[in-house]
C-alpha positions in Angstrom: 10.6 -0.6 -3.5 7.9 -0.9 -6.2 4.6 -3.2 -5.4 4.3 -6.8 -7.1 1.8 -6.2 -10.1 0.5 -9.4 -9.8 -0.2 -9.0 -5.7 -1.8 -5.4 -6.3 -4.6 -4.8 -5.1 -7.4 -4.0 -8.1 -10.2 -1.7 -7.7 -13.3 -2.0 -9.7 -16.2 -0.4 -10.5 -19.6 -0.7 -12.4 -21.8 1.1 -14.4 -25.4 0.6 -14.5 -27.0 2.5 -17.9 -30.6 3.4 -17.4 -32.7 4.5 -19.8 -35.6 2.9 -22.5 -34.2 5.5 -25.0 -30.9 3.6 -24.9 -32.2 0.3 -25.5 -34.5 1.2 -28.3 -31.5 2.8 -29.8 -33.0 6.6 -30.0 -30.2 8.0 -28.0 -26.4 6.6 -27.9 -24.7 6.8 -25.0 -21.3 7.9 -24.7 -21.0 7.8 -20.9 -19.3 4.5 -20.9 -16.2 5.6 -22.3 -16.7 9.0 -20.4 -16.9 7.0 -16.9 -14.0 4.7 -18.3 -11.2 7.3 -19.4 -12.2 8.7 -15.8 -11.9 6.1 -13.4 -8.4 4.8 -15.2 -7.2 8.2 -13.8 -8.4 7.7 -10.5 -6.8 4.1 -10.5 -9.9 2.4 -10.4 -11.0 -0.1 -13.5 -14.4 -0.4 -15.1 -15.3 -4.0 -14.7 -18.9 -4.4 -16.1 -21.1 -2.0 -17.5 -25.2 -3.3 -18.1 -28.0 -0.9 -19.6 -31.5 -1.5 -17.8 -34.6 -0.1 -19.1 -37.0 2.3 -16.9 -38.1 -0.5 -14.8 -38.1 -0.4 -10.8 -37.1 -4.0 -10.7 -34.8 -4.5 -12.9 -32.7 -1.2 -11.8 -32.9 -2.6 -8.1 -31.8 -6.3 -9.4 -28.9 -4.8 -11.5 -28.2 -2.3 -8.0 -28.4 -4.8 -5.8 -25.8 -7.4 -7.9 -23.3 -5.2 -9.2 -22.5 -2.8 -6.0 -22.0 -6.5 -4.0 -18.9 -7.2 -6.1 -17.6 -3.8 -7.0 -15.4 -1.2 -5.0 -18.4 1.4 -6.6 -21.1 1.3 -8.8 -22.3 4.5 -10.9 -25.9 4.8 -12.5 -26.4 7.3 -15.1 -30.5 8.0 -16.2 -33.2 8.6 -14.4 -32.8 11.5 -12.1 -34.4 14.3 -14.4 -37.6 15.7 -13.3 -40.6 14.0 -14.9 -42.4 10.9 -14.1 -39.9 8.0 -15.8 -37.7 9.4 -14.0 -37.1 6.5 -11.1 -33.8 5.8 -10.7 -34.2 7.1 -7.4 -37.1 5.5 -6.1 -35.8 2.2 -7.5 -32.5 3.0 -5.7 -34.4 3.6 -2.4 -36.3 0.5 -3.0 -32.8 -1.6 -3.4 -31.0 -0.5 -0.1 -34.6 -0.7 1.8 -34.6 3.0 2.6 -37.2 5.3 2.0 -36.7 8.4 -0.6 -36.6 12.0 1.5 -36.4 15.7 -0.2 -33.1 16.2 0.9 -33.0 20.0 1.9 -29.6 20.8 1.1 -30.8 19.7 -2.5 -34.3 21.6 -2.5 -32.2 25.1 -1.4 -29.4 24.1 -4.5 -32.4 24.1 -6.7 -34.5 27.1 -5.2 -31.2 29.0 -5.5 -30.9 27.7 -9.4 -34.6 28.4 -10.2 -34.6 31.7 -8.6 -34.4 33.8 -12.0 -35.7 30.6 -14.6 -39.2 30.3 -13.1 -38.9 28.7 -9.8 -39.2 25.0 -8.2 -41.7 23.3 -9.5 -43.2 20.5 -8.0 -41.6 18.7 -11.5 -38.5 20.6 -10.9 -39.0 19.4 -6.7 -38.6 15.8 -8.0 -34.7 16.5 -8.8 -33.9 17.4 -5.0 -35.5 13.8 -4.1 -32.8 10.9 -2.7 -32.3 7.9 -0.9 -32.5 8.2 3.0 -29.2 9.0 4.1 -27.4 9.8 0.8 -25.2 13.0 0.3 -24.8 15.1 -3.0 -22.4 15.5 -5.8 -22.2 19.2 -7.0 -23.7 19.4 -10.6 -22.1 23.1 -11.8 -24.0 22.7 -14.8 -27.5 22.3 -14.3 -28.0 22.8 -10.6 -29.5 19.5 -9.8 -27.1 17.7 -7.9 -26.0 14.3 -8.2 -26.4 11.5 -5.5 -24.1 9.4 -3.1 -25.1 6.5 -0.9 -22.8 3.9 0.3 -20.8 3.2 -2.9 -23.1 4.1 -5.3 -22.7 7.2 -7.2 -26.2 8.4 -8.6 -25.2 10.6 -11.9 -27.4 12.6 -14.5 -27.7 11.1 -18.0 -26.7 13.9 -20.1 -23.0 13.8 -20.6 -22.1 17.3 -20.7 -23.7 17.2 -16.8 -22.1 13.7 -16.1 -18.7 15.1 -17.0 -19.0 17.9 -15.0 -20.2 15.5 -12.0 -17.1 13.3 -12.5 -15.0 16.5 -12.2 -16.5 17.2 -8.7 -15.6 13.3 -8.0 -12.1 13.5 -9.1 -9.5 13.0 -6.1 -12.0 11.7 -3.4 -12.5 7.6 -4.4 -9.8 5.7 -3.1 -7.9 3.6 -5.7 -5.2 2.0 -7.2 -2.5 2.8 -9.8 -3.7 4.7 -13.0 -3.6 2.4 -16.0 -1.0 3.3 -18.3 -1.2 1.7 -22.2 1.4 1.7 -25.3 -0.2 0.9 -28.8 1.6 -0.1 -32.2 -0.1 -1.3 -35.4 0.7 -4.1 -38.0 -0.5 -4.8 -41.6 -1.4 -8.3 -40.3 -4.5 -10.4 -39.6 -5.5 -10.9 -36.0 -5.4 -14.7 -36.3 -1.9 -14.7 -38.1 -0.5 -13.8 -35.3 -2.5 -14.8 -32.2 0.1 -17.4 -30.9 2.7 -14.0 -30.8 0.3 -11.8 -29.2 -0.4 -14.7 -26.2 3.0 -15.9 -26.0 4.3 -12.4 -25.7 1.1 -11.3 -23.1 2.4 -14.7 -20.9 6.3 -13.5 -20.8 4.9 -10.4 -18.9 3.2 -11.0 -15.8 0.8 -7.6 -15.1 0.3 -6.6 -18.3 -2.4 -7.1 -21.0 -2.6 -6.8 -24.6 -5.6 -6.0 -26.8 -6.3 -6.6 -30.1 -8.1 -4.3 -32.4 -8.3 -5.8 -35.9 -9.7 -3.3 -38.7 -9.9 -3.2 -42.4 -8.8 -0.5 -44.2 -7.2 0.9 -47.7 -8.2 -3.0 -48.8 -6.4 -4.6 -47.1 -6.4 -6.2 -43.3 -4.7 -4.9 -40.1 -4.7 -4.6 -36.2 -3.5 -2.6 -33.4 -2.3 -3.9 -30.4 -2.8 -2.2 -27.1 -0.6 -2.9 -24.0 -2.0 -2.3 -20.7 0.1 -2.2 -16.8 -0.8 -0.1 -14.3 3.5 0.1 -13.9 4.9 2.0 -16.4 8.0 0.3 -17.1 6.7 -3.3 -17.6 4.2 -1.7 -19.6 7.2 -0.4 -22.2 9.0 -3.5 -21.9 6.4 -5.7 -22.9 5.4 -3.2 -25.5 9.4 -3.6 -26.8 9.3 -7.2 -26.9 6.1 -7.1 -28.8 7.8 -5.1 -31.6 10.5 -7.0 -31.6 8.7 -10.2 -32.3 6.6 -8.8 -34.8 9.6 -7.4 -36.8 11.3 -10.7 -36.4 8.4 -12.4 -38.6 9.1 -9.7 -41.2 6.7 -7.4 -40.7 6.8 -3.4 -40.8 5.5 -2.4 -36.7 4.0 1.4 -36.7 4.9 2.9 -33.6 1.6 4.6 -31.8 -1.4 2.7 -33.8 -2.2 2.6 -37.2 
């Protein structure tokens, strides 16, 4: 017996984006839709994301608010080894624990350093956590990521993020992977806005986007259906095509 969509239970997480070199637009970040494409798989649905700059209170503020109405939160920034680095100290600071070296994370890095130079006391920094947190295995760069409660403390490079997610992947508890069907149209969003909520209505559990572009001079949109059950997902997406084709128009199957 399959679960009621509409009774299914939905779990969400957030992403907090940390870093002064993302708001002054120097580096783009491509985590979000990293983080996103991952947690879908692991049936868990990115809620909110906010990007906070490299200050204590504002990463504890944005901590503190989005891990209260979230199943997780993940922070990526902030954990390298020089001074700006305070994601973990601001962490800390939020959950009113102290930071410790945590020495399953000082022997990860001794072992890493061994043959590039040593720990440093900069390098030292990266083996520094939250009271109580465990570690996420970082097979790219030694320096591991963090786990506290249902925060998930990651690296801002996303070469090392992905490679942290990978460690992640089968141990959150979630729901029902979000599955999607997509078909474009040679039509203005507005023309047919009535269609798109009429049909979005019919199907209870599903949700369609709308992703209007212009291209080859002229105006289109691809429409996106969501469900975390497969089979309302396609019939929705059916009776989307169908209504589009009954106002005339040609329906291209996939996404234009």
């Amino acid at each position: 017996m399959q679960a009621d969509p509409a009774s299914e239970r939905i779990w969400t997480a957030a992403l907090i984006v940390i870093g002064d070199e993302i708001l002054s637009g120097r580096t783009q970040d491509r985590n979000i839709a990293q983080l996103a494409t991952w947690l879908n798989v692991q049936g868990i649905r990115l809620a909110e994301v906010r990007v906070v700059a490299d200050q204590p209170d504002a990463i504890a503020e944005a901590v503190n608010t989005l891990r209260a109405r979230n199943d997780y939160l993940f922070t990526t920034g902030g954990i390298g080894p020089t001074h700006d680095d305070i994601t973990v100290d601001a962490i800390a600071a939020a959950l009113g624990v102290a930071v410790i070296e945590h020495p399953e994370a000082r022997a990860i890095l001794e072992d890493y350093y061994t043959t590039r130079g040593g720990v440093t006391p900069a390098r030292a920094r990266m083996a520094r956590t939250p009271e109580g947190a465990s570690l996420i295995p970082n097979r790219v760069s030694g320096a591991p990521g963090i786990r506290i409660g249902n925060i998930f403390i990651m690296a801002g490079v996303p070469h090392i993020t992905a490679g942290m997610l990978d460690a992640l992947t089968g141990t959150l508890e979630g729901g029902r992977p979000v599955v999607s069907g997509t078909v474009g149209c040679w039509v203005g969003e507005s023309e047919v806005a009535d269609l798109l909520r009429a049909t979005e209505k019919a199907h209870e559990g599903v949700a369609i986007g709308s992703y209007p572009f212009f291209r080859e001079g002229r105006t289109g949109a691809n429409f996106v259906v969501r469900s975390p059950d497969p089979a309302l997902m396609e019939t929705c997406l059916a009776d989307l095509i169908c209504a589009l084709q009954a106002t005339g128009r040609d329906v291209v199957p996939g996404g234009i």
